[in-house]
C-alpha positions as CSV (number, residue, x, y, z in Angstrom):
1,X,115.0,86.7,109.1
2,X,112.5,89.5,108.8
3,X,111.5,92.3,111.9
4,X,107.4,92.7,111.4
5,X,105.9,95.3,114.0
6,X,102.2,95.4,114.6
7,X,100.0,98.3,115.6
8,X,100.0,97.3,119.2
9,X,104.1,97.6,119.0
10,X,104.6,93.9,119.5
11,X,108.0,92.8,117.2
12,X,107.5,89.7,115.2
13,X,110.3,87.9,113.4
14,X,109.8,85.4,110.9
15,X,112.6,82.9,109.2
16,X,112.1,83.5,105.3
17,X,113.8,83.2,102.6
18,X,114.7,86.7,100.4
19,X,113.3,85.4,97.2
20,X,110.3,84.6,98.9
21,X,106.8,86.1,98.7
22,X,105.1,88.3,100.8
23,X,102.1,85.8,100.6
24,X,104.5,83.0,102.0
25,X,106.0,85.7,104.4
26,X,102.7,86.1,105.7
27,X,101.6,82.2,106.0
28,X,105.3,82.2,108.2
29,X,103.7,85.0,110.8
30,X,100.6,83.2,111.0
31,X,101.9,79.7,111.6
32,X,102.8,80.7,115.4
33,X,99.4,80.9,116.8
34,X,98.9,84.5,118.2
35,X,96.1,86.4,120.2
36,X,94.2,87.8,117.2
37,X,95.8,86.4,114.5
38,X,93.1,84.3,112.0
39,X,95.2,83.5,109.0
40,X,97.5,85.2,106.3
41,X,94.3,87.0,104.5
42,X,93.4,88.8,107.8
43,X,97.1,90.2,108.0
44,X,98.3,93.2,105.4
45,X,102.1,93.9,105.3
46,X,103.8,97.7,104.6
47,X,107.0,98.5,104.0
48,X,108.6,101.9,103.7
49,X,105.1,103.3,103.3
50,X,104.1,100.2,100.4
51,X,101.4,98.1,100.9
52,X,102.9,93.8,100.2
53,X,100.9,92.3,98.0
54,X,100.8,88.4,98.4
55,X,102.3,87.8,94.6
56,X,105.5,90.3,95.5
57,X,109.0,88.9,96.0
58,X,110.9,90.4,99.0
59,X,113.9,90.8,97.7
60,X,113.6,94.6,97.6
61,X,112.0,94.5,101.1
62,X,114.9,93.0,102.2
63,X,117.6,95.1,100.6
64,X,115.3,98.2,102.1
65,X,115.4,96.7,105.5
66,X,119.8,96.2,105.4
67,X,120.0,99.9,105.3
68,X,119.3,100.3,108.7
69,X,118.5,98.5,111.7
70,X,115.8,101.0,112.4
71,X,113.6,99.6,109.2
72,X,111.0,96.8,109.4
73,X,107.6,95.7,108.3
74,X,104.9,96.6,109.5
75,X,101.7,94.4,110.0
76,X,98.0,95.2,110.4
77,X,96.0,92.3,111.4
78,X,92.4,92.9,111.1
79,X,90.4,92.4,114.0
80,X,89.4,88.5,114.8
81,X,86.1,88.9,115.2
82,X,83.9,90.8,112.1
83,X,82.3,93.7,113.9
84,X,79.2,93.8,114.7
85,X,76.4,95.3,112.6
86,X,74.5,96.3,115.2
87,X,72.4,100.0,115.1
88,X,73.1,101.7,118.1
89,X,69.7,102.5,120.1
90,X,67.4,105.8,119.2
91,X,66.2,107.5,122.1
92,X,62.4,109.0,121.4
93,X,62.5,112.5,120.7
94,X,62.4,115.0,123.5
95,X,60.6,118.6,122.9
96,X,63.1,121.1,124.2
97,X,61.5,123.1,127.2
């Protein structure tokens, strides 16, 4: 079982096994449906200041997180929505008086 944190301090748990990867970690997160949450590719894990990548095994994310029960992942889920490319309005020029 793994503790994931977002940004917005909600606490996550996922069932996983240690010799897992983070890629498969992820796709456990996302299989909950939850307000934001696309899919695996929109979600980045850290660890102890890492960034996951997909291809990593966790077992030394999981021997990090038994040292204490103040360690945990942390996830950033980019927003679900791609901002907008929109140019924000120019005034005309006003001379000064």
């Amino acid at each position: 079982r793994f503790v994931v944190r977002t940004l917005q301090h909600e606490v996550v748990t996922a069932e996983c096994a240690v010799d897992a990867t983070v890629g498969e970690l992820k796709a456990a997160l996302c299989s909950t449906p939850r307000d934001g949450w696309r899919d695996a590719k929109h979600v980045q894990l850290c660890c102890n200041g890492a960034k996951l990548t997909d291809e990593q095994d966790l077992t030394g994310v999981a021997a990090y997180l038994d040292g204490g029960a103040e360690r945990f992942i942390v996830a950033i889920v980019r927003a679900s929505k791609p901002a907008s490319n929109q140019k924000y309005m120019q005034l005309p020029h006003r001379p000064s008086p």
